[in-house]
N, CA, C and O of each residue as an XYZ file, in Angstrom:
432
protein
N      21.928    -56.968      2.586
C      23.348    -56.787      2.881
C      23.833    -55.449      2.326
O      23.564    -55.036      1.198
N      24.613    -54.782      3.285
C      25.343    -53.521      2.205
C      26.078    -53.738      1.672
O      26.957    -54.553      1.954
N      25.961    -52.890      0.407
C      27.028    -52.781     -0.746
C      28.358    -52.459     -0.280
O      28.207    -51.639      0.625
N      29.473    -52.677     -0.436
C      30.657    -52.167     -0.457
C      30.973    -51.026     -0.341
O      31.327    -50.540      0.733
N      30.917    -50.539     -1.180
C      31.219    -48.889     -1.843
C      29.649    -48.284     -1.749
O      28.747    -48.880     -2.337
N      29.351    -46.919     -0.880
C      28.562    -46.290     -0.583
C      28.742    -45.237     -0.660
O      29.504    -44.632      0.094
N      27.689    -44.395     -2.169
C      27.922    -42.654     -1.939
C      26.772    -42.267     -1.695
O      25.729    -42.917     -1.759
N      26.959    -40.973     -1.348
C      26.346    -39.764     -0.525
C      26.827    -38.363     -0.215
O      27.567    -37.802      0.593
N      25.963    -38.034     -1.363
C      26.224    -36.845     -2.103
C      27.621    -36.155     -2.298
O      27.357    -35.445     -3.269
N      28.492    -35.990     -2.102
C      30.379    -36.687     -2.492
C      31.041    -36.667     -1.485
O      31.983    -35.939     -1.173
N      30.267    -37.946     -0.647
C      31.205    -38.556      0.092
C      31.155    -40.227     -0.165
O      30.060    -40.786     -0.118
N      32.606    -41.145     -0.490
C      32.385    -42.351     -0.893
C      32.758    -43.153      0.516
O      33.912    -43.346      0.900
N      31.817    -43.487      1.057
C      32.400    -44.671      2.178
C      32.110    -46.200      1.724
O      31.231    -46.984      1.367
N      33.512    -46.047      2.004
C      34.004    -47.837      1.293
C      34.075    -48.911      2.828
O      34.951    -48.987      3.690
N      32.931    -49.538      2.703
C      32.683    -50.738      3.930
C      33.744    -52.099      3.701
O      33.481    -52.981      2.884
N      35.071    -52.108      4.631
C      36.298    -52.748      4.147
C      35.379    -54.058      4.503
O      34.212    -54.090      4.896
N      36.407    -55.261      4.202
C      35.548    -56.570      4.311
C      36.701    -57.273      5.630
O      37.642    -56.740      6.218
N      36.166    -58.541      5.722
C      37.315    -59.236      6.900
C      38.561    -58.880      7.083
O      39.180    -58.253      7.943
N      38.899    -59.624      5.697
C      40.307    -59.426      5.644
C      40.626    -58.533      4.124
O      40.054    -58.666      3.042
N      41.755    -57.593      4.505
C      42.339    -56.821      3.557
C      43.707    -57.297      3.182
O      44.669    -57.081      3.920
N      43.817    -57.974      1.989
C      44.527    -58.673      1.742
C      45.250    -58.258      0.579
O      44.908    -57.138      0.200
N      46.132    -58.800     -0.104
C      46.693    -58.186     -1.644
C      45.304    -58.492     -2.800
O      45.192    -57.741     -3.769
N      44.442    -59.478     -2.617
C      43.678    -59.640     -3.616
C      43.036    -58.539     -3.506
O      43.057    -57.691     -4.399
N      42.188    -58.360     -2.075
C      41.071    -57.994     -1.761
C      41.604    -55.968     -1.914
O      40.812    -55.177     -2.427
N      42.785    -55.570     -1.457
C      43.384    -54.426     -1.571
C      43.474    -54.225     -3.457
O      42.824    -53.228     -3.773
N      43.745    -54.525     -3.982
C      43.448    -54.244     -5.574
C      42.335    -54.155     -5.453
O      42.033    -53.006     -5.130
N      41.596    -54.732     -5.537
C      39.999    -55.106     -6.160
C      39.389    -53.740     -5.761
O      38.830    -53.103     -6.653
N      39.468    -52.947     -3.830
C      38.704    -51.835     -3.541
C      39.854    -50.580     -4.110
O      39.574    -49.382     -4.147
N      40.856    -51.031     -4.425
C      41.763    -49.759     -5.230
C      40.755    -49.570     -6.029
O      39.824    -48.811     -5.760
N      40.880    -50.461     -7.423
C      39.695    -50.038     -8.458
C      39.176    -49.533     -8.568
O      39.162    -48.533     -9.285
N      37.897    -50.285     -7.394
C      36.913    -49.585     -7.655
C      36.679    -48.578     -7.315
O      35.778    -47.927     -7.843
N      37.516    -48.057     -6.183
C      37.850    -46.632     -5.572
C      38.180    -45.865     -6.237
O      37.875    -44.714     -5.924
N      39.022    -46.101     -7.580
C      39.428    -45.163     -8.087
C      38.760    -44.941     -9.469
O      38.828    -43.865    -10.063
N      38.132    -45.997     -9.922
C      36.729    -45.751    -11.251
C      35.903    -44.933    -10.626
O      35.703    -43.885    -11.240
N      35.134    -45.092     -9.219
C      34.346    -43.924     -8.658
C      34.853    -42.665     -8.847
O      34.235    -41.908     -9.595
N      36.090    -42.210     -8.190
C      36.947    -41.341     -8.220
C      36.887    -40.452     -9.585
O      36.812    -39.230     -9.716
N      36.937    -41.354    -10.425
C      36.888    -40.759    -11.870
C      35.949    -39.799    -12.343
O      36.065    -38.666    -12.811
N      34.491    -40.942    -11.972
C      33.486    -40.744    -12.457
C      32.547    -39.614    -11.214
O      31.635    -38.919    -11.660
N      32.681    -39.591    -10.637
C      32.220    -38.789     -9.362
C      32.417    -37.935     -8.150
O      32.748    -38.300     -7.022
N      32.174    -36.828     -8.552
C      32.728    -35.570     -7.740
C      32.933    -35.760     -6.122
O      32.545    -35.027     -5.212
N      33.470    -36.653     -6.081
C      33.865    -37.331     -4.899
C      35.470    -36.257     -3.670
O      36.690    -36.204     -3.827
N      34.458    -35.586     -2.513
C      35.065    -34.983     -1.624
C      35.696    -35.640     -0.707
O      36.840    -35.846     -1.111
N      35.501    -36.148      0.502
C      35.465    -37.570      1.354
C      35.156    -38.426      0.876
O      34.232    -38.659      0.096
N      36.508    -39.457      1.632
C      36.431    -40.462      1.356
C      36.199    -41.387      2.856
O      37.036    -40.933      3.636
N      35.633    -42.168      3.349
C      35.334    -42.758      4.686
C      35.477    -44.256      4.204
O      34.847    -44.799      3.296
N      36.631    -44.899      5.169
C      37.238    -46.174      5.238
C      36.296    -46.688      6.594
O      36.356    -46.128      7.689
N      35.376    -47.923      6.273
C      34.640    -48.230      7.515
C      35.069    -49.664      7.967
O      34.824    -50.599      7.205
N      35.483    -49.817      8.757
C      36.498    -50.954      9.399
C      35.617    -51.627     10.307
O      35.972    -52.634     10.918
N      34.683    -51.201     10.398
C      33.665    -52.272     11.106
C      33.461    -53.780     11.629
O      33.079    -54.324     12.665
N      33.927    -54.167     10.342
C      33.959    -55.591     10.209
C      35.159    -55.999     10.062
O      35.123    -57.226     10.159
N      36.334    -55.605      9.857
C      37.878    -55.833      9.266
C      38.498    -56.346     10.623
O      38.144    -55.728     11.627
N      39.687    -57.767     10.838
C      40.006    -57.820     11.678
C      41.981    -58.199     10.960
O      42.930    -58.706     11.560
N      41.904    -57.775      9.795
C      43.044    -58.491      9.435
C      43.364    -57.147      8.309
O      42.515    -56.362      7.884
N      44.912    -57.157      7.969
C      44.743    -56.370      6.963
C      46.701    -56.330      7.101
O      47.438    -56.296      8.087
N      46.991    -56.356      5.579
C      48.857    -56.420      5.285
C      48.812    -55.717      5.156
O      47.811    -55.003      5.218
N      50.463    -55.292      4.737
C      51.122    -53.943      4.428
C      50.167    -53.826      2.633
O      50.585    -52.828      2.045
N      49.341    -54.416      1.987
C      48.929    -54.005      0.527
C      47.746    -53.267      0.658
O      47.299    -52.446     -0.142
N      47.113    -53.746      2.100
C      45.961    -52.681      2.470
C      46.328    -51.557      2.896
O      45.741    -50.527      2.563
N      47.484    -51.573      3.797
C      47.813    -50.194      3.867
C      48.517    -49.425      3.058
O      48.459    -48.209      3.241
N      49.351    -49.968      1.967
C      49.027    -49.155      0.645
C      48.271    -48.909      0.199
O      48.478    -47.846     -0.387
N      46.668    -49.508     -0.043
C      45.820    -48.977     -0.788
C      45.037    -48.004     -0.404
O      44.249    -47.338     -1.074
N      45.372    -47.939      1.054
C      44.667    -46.841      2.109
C      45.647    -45.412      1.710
O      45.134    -44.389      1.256
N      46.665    -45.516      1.890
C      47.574    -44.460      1.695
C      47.671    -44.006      0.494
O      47.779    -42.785      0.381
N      47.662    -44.791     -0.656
C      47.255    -44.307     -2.078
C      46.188    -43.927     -2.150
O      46.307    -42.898     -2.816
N      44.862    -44.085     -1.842
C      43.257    -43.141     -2.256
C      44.091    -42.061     -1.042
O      44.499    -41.220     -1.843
N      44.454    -41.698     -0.042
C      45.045    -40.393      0.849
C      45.564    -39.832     -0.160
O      44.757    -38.964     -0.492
N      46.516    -39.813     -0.910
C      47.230    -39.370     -1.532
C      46.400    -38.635     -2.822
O      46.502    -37.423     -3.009
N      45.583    -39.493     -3.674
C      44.820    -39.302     -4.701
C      43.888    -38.282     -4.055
O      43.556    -37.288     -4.701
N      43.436    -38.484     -2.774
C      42.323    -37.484     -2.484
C      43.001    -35.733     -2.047
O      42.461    -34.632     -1.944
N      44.278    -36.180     -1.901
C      44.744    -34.812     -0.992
C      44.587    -34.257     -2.383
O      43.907    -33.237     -2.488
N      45.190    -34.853     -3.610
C      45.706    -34.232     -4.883
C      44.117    -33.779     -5.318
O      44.051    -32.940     -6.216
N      43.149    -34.156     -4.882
C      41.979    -33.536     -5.399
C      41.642    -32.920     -4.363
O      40.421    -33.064     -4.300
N      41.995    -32.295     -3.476
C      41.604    -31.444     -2.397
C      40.753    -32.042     -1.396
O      40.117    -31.319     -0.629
N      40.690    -33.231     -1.342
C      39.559    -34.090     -0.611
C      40.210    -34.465      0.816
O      41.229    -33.972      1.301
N      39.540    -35.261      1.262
C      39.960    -35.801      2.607
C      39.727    -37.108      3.203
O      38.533    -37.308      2.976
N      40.154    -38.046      3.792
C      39.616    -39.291      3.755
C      39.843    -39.094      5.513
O      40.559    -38.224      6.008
N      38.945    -40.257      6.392
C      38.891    -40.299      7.669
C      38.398    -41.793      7.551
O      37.559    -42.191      6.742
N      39.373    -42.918      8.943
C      38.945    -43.972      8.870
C      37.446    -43.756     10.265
O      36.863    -42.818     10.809
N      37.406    -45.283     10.301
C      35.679    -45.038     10.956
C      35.379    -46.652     11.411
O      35.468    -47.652     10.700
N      34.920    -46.536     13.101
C      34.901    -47.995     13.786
C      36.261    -49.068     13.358
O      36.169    -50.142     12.764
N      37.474    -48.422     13.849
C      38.168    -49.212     13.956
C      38.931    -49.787     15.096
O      39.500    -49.031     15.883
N      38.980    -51.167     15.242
C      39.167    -51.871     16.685
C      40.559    -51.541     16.838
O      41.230    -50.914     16.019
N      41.044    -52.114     18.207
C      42.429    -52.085     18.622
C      43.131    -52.996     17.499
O      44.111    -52.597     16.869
N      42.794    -53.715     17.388
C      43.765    -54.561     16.305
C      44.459    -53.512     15.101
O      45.620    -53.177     14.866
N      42.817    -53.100     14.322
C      43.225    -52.506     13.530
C      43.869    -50.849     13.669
O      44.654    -50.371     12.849
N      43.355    -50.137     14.865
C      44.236    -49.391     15.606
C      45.920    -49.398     15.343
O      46.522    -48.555     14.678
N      46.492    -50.509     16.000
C      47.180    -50.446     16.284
C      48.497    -50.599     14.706
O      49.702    -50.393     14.562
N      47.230    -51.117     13.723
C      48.441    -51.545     12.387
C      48.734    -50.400     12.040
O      49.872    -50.174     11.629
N      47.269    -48.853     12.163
C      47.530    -48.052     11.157
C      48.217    -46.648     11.898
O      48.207    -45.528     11.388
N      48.890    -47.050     13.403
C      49.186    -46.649     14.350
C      50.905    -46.724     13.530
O      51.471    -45.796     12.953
N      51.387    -48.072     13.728
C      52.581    -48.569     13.594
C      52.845    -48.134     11.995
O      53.979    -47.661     11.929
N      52.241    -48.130     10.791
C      52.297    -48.183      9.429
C      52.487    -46.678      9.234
O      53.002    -46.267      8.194
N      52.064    -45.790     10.263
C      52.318    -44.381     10.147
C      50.742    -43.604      9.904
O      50.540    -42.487     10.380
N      49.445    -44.501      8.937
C      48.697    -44.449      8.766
C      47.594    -43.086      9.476
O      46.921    -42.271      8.844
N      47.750    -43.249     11.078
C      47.343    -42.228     11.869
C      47.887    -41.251     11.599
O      47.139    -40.323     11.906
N      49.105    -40.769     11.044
C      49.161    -39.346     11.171
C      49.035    -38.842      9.911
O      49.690    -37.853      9.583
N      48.157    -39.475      9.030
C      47.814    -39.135      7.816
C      46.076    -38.621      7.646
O      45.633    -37.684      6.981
N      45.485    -39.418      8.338
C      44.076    -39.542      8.215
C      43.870    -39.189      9.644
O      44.812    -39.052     10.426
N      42.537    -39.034      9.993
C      41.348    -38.744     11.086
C      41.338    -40.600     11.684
O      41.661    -41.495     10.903
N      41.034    -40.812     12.740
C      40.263    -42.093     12.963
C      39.056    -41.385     14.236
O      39.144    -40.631     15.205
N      37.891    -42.202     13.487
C      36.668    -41.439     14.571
C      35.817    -43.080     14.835
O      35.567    -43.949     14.000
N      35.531    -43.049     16.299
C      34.310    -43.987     16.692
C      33.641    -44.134     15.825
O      33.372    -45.269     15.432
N      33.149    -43.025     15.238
C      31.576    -43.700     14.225
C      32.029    -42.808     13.208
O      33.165    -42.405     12.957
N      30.300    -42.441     12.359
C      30.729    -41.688     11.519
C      31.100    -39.844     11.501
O      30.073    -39.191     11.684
N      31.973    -39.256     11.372
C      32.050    -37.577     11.707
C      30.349    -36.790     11.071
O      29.711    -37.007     10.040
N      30.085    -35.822     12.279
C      28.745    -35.474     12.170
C      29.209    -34.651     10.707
O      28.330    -34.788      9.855
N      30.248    -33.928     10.286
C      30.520    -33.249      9.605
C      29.943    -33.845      8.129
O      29.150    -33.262      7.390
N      30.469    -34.966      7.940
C      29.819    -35.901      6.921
C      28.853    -36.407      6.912
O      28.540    -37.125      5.963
């Protein structure tokens, strides 16, 4: 099974889970941001693959690592996300903050 949180060479792609929820939105803050700490971390890649659900606490926690990363000069881009989830980070404002790409950007 993959791990959650995946780096490569400083880029952290965080593999979201079903549902992004208030529990589940703390828990990848964290650990997003102990990585953050500890690791020269450029990109950040949100992989929605599997995610079919997600509140307004996920999309704070999405918009807070944006924020944390701009302040470190970094960049975050989401990645395989369906119409569902399309459409939350469409309405939440989310899209005109970040990249959304089919797969992963060759760049990364």
């Amino acid at each position: 099974m993959r791990q959650p949180f995946e780096i490569a060479g400083t880029t952290l792609t965080i593999h979201l889970p079903a549902e992004i929820d208030h529990h589940n939105a703390e828990g990848i803050r964290c650990e997003a941001d102990r990585i953050l700490k500890r690791k020269p971390i450029r990109r950040m890649v949100f992989d929605f693959e599997n995610t079919d659900f997600m509140d307004s606490s996920g999309v704070g926690m999405i918009l807070g690592r944006y924020k944390a990363m701009r302040f470190m000069g970094g960049t975050v881009v989401a990645v395989r996300v369906n119409e569902r989830m399309r459409r939350i980070l469409t309405l939440s404002g989310v899209y005109k903050v970040i990249d959304i790409y089919e797969d992963m950007p060759r760049q990364f």
